[in-house]
Structure formats: structure tokens, C-alpha cells
C-alpha positions, 0 to 999 in steps of 0.5 A: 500500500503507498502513503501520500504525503501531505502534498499529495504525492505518494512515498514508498515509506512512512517511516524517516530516511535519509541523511540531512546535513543543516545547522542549529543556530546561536539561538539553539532552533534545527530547521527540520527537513522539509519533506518531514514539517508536515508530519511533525507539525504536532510536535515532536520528543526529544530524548537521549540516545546512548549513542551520543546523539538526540532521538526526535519522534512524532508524539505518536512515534514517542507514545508507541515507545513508551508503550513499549517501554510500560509493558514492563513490570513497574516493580523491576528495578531496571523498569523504573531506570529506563523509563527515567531515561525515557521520560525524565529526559525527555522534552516536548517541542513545537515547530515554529512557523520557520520549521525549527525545534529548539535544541536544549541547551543541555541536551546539546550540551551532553551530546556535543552538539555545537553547530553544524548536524547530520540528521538521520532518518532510523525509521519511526524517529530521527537521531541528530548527530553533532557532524564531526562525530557523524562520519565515524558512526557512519562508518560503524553503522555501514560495517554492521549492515555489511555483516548482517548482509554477509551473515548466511540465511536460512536457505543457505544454512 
């Protein structure tokens, strides 16, 4: 079945794809890319990676994790842990009528964020990379596609 975006015109995929390279400016505001304004015109959830990057969802997209992450058990330690990860350092933003989000200064902070940025579409949410640090993790994130390539399926096992 084919999507139709907001203008009309069909996609393959709904999901985020795709590298953007743009620059967060000296008031901390990412213009989005626009082929993604229409979707996030909602809003979106800015939460940490343990990647050393920023993960930006749709509200729904960030609803559907912490979903995933409430099917737990509130008794388990590790449960509590992770959803003060998820939802303690989490921050909800608006897109203004430029298509920018604001960057906390803290989050920007902690993943090294200064200036120029990749964005890279993972599928249900977007990661913002500070653009030094992203040719190396690119680098990985090819190497661990090559392997899961390389590795033999089921029909030649």
C-alpha cells in the first residue's frame, strides 16, 4: 500500500530516511527537513540516545515507545531506570512557523552538539548527530549492515 504525503504525492515509506546535513543556530532552533514539517507539525520528543546523539519522534512515534517501554513490570528495578531515561529526559517541542525545534541547551550540551548536524532518518524517529562525530558512526553503522548482509540465511544454512 503507498502513503501520500501531505502534498499529495505518494512515498514508498512512512517511516524517516535519509541523511540531512543543516545547522542549529546561536539561538539553539534545527530547521527540520522539509519533506518531514508536515508530519511533525504536532510536535515532536526529544530524548537521549546512548549513542551520543538526540532521538526526535512524532508524539505518536514517542507514545508507541513508551508503550513499549510500560509493558514492563513497574516493580523491576531496571523498569523504573529506563523509563527515567525515557521520560525524565525527555522534552516536548513545537515547530515554529520557520520549521525549527529548539535544541536544549543541555541536551546539546551532553551530546556535543555545537553547530553544524547530520540528521538521520532510523525509521519511526530521527537521531541528530553533532557532524564531526557523524562520519565515524557512519562508518560503524555501514560495517554492521555489511555483516548482517554477509551473515548466511536460512536457505543457505
Amino acid at each position: 500500500m503507498e502513503a501520500v504525503r501531505s502534498d499529495g504525492e505518494a512515498k514508498v515509506y512512512n517511516g524517516f530516511l535519509g541523511t540531512h546535513r543543516h545547522t542549529v543556530d546561536a539561538k539553539g532552533r534545527l530547521v527540520m527537513p522539509a519533506k518531514y514539517r508536515g508530519r511533525l507539525a504536532g510536535g515532536v520528543v526529544i530524548t537521549h540516545s546512548p549513542d551520543r546523539c538526540l532521538h526526535v519522534y512524532t508524539a505518536e512515534g514517542f507514545e508507541a515507545q513508551h508503550a513499549e517501554l510500560v509493558s514492563g513490570s513497574q516493580k523491576s528495578r531496571d523498569f523504573r531506570l529506563q523509563s527515567r531515561g525515557l521520560m525524565g529526559l525527555a522534552e516536548d517541542q513545537e515547530l515554529d512557523t520557520a520549521g525549527r525545534i529548539m535544541l536544549p541547551p543541555g541536551m546539546r550540551a551532553e551530546v556535543g552538539i555545537e553547530r553544524d548536524v547530520v540528521i538521520v532518518g532510523v525509521g519511526p524517529y530521527m537521531e541528530v548527530w553533532d557532524a564531526r562525530r557523524w562520519p565515524e558512526e557512519e562508518t560503524r553503522a555501514k560495517a554492521a549492515l555489511q555483516q548482517y548482509q554477509d551473515e548466511p540465511g536460512e536457505e543457505e544454512a
